[in-house]
C-alpha positions as CSV (number, residue, x, y, z in Angstrom):
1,X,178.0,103.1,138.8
2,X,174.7,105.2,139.8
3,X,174.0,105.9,143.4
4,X,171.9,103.1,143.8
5,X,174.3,100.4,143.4
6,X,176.6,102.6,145.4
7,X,174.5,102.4,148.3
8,X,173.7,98.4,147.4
9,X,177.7,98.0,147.3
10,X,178.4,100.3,150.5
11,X,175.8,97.5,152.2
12,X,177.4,94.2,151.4
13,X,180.4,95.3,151.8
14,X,180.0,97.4,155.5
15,X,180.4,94.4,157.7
16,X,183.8,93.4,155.5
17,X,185.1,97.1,155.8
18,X,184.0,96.7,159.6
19,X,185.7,93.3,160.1
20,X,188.7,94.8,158.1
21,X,189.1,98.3,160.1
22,X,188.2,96.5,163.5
23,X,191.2,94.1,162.6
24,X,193.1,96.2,161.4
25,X,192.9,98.4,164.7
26,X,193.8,95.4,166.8
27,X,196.6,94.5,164.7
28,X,198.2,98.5,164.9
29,X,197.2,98.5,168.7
30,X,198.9,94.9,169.4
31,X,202.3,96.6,167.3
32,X,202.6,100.0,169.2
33,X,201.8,98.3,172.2
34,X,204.4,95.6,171.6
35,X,207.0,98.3,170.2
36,X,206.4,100.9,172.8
37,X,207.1,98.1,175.9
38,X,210.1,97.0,173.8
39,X,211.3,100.6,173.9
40,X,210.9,100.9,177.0
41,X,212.6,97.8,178.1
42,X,215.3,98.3,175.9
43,X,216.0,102.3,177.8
44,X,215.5,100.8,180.9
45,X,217.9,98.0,180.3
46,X,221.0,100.3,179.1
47,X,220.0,102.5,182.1
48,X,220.3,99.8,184.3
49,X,223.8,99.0,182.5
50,X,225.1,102.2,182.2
51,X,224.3,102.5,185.9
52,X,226.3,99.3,187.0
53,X,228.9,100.2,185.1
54,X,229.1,104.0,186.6
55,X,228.5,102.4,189.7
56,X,231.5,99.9,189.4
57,X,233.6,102.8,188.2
58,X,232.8,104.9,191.1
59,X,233.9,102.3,193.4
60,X,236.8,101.6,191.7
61,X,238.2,105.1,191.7
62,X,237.3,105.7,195.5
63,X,239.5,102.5,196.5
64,X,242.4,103.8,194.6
65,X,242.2,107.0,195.9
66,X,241.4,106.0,199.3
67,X,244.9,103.6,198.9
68,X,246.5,106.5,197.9
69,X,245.1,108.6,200.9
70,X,246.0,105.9,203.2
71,X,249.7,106.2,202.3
72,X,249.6,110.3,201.6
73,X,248.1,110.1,205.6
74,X,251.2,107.7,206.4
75,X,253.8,109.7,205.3
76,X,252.2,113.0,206.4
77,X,251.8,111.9,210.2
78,X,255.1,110.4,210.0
79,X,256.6,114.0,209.3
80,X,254.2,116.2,211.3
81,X,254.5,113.4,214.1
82,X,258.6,112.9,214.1
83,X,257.4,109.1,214.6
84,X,261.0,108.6,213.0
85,X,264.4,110.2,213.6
86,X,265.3,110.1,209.9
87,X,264.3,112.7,207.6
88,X,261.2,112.6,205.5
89,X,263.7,112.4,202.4
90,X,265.1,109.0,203.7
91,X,261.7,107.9,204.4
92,X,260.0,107.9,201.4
93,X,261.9,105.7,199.2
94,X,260.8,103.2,201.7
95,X,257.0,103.8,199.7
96,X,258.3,103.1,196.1
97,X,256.4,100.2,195.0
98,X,258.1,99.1,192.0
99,X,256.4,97.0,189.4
100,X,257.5,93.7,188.2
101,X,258.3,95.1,184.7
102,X,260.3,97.9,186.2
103,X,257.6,100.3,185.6
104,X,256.6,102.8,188.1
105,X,252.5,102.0,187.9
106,X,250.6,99.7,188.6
107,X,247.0,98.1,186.6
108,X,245.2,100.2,188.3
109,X,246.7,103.3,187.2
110,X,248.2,104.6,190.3
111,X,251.7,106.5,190.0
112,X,253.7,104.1,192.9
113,X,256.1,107.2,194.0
114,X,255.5,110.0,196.2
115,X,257.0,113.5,195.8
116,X,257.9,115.8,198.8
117,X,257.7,119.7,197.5
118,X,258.6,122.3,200.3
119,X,256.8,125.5,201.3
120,X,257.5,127.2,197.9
121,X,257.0,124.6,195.4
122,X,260.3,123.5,195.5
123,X,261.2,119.8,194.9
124,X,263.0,117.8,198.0
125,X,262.0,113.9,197.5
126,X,260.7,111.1,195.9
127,X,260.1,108.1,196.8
128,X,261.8,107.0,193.6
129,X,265.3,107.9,193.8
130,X,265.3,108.5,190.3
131,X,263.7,111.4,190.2
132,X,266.4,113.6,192.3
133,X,268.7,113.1,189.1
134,X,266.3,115.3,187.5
135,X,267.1,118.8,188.8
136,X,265.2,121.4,190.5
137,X,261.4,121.1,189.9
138,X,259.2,123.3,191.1
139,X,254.9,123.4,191.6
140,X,254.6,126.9,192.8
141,X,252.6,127.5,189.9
142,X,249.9,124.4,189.8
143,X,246.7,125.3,190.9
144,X,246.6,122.4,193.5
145,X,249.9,124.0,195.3
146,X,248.4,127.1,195.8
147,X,244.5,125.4,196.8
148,X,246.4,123.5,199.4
149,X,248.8,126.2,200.7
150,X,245.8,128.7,201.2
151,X,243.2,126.5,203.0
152,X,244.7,124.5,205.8
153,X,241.8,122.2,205.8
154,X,242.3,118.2,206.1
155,X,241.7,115.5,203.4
156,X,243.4,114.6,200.3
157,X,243.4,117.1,197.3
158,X,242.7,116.0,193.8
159,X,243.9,118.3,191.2
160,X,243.0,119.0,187.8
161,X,245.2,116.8,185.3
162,X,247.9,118.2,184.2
163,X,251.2,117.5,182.5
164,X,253.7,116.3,185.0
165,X,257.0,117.9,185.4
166,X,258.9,114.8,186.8
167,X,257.3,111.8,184.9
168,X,256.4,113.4,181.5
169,X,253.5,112.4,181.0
170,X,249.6,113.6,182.1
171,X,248.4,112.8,185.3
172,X,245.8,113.7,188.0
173,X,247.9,114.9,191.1
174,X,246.5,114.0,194.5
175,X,247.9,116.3,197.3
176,X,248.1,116.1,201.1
177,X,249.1,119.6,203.0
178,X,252.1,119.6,205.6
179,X,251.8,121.4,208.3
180,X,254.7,123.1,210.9
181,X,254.4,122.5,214.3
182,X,253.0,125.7,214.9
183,X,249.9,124.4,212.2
184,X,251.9,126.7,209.2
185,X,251.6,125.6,205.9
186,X,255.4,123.6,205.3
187,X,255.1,122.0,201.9
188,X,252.8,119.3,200.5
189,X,253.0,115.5,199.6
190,X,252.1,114.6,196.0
191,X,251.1,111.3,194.1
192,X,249.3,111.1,191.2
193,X,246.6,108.9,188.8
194,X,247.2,107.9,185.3
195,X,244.0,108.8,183.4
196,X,245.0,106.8,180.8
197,X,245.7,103.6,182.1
198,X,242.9,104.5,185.1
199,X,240.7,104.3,181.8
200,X,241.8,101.4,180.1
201,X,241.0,99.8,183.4
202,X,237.5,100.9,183.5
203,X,237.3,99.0,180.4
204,X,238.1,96.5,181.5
205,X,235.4,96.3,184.0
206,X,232.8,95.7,181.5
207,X,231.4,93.6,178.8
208,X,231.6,95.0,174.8
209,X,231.9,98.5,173.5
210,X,229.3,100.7,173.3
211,X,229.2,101.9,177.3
212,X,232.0,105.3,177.8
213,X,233.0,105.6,180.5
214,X,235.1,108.4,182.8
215,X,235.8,110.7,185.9
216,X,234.5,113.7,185.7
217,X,234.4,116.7,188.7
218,X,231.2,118.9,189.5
219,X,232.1,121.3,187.9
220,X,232.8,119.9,184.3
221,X,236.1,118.9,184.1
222,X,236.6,115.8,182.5
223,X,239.7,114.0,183.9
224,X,239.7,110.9,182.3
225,X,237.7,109.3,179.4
226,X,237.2,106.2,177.4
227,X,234.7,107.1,174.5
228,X,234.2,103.8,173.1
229,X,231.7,103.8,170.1
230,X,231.0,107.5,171.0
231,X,233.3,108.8,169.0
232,X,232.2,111.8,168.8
233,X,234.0,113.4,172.2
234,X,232.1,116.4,171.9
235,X,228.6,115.4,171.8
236,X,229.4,113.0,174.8
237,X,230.7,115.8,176.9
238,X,227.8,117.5,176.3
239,X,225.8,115.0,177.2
240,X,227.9,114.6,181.0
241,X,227.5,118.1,181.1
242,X,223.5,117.6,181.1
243,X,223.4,115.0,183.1
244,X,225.6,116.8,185.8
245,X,223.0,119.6,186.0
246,X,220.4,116.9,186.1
247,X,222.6,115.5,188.9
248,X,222.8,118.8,191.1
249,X,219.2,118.4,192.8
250,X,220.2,114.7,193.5
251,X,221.2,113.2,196.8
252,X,224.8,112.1,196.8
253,X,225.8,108.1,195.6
254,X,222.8,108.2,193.7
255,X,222.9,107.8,189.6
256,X,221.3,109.9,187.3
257,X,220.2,109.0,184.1
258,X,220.2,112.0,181.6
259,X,219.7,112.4,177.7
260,X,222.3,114.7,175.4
261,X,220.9,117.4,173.3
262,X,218.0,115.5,170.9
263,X,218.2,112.4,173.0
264,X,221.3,111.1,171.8
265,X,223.2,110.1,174.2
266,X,221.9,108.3,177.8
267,X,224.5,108.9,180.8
268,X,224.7,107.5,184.1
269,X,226.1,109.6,186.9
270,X,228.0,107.8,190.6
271,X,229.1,110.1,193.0
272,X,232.6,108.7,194.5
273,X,232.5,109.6,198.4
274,X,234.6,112.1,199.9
275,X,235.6,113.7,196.4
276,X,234.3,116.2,194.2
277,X,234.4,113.6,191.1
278,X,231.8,111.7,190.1
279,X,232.4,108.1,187.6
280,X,230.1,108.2,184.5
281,X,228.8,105.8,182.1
282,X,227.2,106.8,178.9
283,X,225.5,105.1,175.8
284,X,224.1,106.8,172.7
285,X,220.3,105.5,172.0
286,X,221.1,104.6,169.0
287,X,223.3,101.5,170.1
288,X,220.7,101.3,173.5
289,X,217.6,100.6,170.6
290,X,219.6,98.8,168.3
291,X,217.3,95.4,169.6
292,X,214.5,97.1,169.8
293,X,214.5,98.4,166.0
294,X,215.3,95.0,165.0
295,X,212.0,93.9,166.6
296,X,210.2,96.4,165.9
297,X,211.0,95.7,162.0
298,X,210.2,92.0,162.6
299,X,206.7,93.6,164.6
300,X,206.1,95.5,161.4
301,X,207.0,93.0,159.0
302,X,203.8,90.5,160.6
303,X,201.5,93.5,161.0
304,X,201.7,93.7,157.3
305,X,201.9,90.6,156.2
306,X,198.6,89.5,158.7
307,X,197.1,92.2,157.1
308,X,198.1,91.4,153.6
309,X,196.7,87.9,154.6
310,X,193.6,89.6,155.9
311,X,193.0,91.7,152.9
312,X,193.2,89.2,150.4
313,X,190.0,87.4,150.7
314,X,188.2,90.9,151.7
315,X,189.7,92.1,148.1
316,X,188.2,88.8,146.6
317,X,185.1,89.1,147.6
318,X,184.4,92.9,147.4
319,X,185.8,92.2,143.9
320,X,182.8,89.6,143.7
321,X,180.9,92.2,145.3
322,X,181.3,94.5,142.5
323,X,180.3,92.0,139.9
324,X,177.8,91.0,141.5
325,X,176.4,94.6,141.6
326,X,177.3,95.4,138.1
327,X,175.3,92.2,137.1
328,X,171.9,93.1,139.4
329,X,172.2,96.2,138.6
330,X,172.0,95.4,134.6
331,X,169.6,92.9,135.1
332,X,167.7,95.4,136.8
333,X,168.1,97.6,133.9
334,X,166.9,95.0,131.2
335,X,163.8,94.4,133.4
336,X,163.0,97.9,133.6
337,X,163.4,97.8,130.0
338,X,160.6,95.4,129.5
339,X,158.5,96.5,132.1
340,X,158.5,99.7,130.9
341,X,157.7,98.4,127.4
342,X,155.2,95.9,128.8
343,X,153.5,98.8,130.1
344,X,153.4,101.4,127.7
345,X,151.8,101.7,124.1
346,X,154.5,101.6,121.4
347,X,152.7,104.4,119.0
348,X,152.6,107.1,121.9
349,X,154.7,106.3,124.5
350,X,151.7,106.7,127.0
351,X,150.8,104.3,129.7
352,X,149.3,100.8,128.3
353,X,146.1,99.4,129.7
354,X,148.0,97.7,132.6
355,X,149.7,100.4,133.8
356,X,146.4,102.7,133.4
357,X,144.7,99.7,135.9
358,X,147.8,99.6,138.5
359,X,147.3,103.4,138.6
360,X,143.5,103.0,139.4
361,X,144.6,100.2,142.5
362,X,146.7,103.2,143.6
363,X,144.0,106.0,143.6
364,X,141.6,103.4,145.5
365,X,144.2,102.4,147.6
366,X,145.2,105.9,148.1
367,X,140.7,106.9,148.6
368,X,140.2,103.9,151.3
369,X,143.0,104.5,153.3
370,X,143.6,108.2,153.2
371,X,140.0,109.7,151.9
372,X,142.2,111.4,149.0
373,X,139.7,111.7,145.8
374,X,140.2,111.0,141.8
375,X,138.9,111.9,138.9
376,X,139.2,109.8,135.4
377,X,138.1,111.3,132.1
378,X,137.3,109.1,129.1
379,X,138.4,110.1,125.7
380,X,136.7,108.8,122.5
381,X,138.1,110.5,119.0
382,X,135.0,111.0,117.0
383,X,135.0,110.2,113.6
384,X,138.5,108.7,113.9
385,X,138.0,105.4,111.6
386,X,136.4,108.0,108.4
387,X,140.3,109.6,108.6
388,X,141.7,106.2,108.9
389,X,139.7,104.9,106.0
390,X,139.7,108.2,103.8
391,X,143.8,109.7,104.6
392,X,145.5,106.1,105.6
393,X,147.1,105.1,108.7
394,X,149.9,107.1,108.4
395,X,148.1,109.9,109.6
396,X,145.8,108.3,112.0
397,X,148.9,107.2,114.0
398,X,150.2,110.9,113.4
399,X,146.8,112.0,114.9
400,X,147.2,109.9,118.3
401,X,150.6,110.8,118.3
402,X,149.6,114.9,118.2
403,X,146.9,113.9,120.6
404,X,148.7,112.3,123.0
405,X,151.5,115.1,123.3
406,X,148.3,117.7,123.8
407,X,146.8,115.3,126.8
408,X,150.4,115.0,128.3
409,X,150.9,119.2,127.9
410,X,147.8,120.3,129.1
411,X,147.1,117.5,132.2
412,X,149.3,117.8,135.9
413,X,153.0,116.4,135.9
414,X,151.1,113.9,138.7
415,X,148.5,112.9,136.0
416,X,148.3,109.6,134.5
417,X,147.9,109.6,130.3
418,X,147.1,106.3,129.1
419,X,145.8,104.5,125.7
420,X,143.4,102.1,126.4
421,X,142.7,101.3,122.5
422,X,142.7,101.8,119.4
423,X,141.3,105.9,119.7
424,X,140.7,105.2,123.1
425,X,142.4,107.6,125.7
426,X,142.1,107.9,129.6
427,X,143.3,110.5,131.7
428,X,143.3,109.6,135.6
429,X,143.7,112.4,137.7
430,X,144.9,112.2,141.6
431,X,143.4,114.8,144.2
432,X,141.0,116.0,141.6
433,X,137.5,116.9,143.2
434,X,134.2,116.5,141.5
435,X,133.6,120.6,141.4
436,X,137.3,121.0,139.9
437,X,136.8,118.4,137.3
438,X,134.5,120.8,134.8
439,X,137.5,123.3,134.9
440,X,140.0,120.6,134.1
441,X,138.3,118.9,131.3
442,X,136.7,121.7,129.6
443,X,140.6,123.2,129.1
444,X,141.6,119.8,128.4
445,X,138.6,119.5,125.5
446,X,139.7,122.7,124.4
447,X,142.8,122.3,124.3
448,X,142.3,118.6,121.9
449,X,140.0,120.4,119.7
450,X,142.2,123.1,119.4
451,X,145.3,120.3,118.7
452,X,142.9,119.0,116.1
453,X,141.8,122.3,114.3
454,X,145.7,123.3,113.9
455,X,146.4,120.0,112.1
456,X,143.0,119.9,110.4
457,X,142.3,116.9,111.3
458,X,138.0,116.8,110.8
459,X,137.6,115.0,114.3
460,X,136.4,115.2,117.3
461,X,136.6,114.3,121.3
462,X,133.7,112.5,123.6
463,X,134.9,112.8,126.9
464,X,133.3,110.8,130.2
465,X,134.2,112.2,133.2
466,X,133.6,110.4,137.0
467,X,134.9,111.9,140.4
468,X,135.5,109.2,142.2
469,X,134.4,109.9,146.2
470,X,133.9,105.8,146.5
471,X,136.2,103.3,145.7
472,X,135.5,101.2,143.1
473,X,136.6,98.3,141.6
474,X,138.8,98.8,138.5
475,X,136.8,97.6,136.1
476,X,134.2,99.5,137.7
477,X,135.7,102.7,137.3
478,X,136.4,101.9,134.1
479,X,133.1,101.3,133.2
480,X,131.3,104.0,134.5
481,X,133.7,106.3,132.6
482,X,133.3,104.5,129.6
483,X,129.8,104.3,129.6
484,X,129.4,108.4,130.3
485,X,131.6,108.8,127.1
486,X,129.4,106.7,125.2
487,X,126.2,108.6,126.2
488,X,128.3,111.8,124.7
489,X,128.7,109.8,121.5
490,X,125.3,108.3,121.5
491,X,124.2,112.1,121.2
492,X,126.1,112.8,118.3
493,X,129.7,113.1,120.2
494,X,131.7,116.2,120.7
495,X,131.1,117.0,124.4
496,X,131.8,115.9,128.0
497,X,129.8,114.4,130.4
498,X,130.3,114.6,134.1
499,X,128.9,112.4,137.2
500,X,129.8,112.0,140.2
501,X,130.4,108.5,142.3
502,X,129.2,108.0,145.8
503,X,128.9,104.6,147.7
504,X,125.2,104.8,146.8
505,X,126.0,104.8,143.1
506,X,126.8,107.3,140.0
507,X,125.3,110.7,140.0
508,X,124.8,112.7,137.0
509,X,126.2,116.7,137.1
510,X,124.6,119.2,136.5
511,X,127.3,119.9,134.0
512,X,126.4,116.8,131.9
513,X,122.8,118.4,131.2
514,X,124.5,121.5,130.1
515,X,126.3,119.5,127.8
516,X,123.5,118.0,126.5
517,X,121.7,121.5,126.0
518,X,124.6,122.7,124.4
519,X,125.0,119.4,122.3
520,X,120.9,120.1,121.2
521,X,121.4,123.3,120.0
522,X,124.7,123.0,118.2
């Protein structure tokens, strides 16, 4: 395919590329836009869950603590207060809550018993009488003994979880201070959490499993946890961790939505009141998106088939497009062909007498309307039909042949060369002046006779030349160069004759009577 019927094919098929790219835009706009807003509503929606579910947590851990408290408070006034005149050892069994199964917790995770430990860490009581069967037990050495010995300050103390020494199992101890009557620290009440089943309770409290859930204090410490589908413990940790810096510059109850690492995980923070915990709620993305990746498959899947569907009938028809091309272009082709042969002589190759008079139109054309001149010289081969008649045709055509590569090598590359019979030539020159054309034709005389003395070929060349400074008619040109030729020949041939033509008429050179001297004494 040439660069014509590139650009042809670039033309016909521009608005269809147009229509194609423009809907093809609207269709990848419509899907990012679509999957973008379902991305969004899909975050924003486990936010919002993770959140309620924190949220839900939080207050479910501050009213068992707050139980707890209430009955820590109870039995700690009752001591300080001597509201009773038995012993605080007698008086706590009256607390012991047993459950219906026997068991010593209840569903929501709260140890029922109370333990009285003295000022060194020393066991004195429970409120299950169980536990003095047990021997001595002493706390001296837990971290929440010795917070709560060395800051009399007031509230309930929640201490890190740890392995209990009476029940055998892990809980999260939660510790009141007693004081003497002269405000000296004289022991401390303890009760403690289940994490586990404070967990499975939190669980509970919500709908599937992809949402994990847990306590967790300021400070890191994870005391209780329910992955769920996050199995991967570490990663979600990380994750809290995050989102409890996130949380720091944050005013208290609010909750915080943070992401883990590369966006893993999303976590929801609640801060429960009063306590250095805070209930969290966490999701990984992955199981927060899963919707949205199923729509935005389904999104995908139409873009591409509506733009299958769209690029079907554009395919079609730049198909036809092509064809169509391909069978202009090589009808175009054939015509040039013929037109090329219609207008050129099959012995020389030169310009045919229609081409030679479309030329002329142009040159007047080209006169009239821009004031640009031409010249057109005449050539007559003298003595052509004696070689014809004495060496055969064979050579005559090689003669016209050898003379028309001479006109074409010696004439401008903007020149016209044209046969207009049988030893008939015409050369038409463009731009050429009347005071040039002497120069031009002389060389071009010499040059023919010179062509003809090299193949010794015994002829010779009348040339008529007219600068054209008029317009003319075709025919008229024609004429007026013919009929300065034949004045050559009528004087025994072998020269050129020049004039000159003017809107008053055809003017005779001075050149042409030099000729004709020359002629006269040859």
């Amino acid at each position: 395919m040439n660069r014509t019927d590139s650009r042809r094919l670039v033309r016909i098929l521009l608005p269809y590329m147009a229509l194609w790219l423009a809907l093809a835009a609207t269709l990848a706009s419509f899907a990012t836009y679509e999957i973008t807003k379902s991305r969004a509503q899909a975050l924003e929606s486990a936010t919002g869950e993770i959140e309620s579910v924190a949220r839900l947590a939080g207050d479910h851990a501050l009213q068992t603590l707050t139980a707890v408290d209430r009955m820590l408070a109870t039995v700690r006034v009752l001591h300080e207060r001597h509201l009773t005149s038995a012993g605080l050892a007698e008086v706590l069994p009256a607390f012991h809550v047993g459950t219906s199964n026997g068991a010593d917790r209840a569903d929501d995770g709260v140890e029922r018993r109370i333990l009285l430990f003295d000022r060194d860490g020393r066991f004195v009581a429970s409120s299950n009488a169980e536990d003095a069967q047990r021997g001595a037990v002493s706390v001296a050495d837990r971290a929440y003994f010795v917070e709560v010995r060395d800051d009399a300050s007031e509230g309930m103390r929640i201490g890190e979880p740890v392995s209990g020494r009476l029940v055998q199992r892990r809980i999260v101890p939660l510790v009141r201070r007693l004081n003497a009557p002269d405000g000296s620290f004289d022991g401390v009440l303890v009760s403690a959490v289940d994490p586990e089943r404070l967990v499975a309770t939190y669980r509970g409290m919500r709908l599937g499993d992809s949402v994990a859930v847990g306590i967790v204090r300021d400070d890191g410490i994870v005391f209780a946890r329910n992955a769920g589908k996050a199995a991967n413990v570490a990663v979600l940790d990380d994750a809290v961790s995050q989102a409890l810096r996130a949380h720091g510059s944050r005013h208290p109850g609010d909750a915080t939505g943070a992401k883990a690492g590369d966006g893993a995980m999303l976590v929801a923070l609640h801060e429960i009141a009063g306590t250095r915990l805070l209930a969290f709620a966490s999701m990984s993305q992955a199981e927060a998106l899963a919707g949205h990746r199923r729509l935005t498959h389904n999104i995908f899947a139409f873009a591409v088939i509506a733009l299958g569907a769209l690029t079907l009938p554009l395919w079609i028809v730049g198909r036809n497009a092509v064809r169509e091309v391909h069978r202009r272009s090589e009808l175009e082709r054939r015509y040039e062909q013929e037109r090329r042969r219609a207008r050129s002589d099959p012995l020389t190759g030169l310009a045919n007498r229609i081409a030679f008079n479309d030329h002329i139109e142009r040159c007047n054309r080209a006169l009239t309307e821009h004031g640009v001149p031409f010249v057109l010289a005449f050539i007559d081969i003298d003595r052509f039909k004696a070689l014809n008649d004495s060496q055969g045709h064979v050579v005559g055509d090689a003669a016209l042949r050898r003379i028309a590569r001479t006109l074409l090598a010696t004439v401008r590359g903007t020149d016209l060369v044209a046969r207009v019979g049988g030893d008939e030539f015409a050369v038409l020159m463009p731009g050429a002046t009347a005071e040039g054309s002497p120069r031009i034709c002389g060389k071009l005389h010499a040059a023919l006779l010179a062509a003809a003395a090299t193949a010794d070929l015994p002829i010779g060349f009348s040339i008529g030349v007219v600068a054209f400074e008029a317009p003319a008619e075709p025919r008229v040109v024609t004429a007026l160069a013919d009929r300065l030729m034949y004045d050559v020949k009528s004087c025994g041939g072998e020269g050129v004759r020049y004039g000159v033509y003017r809107r008053d008429g055809l003017h005779l050179a001075a050149e042409a009577r030099h000729d004709e001297e020359t002629h006269a004494a040859r």
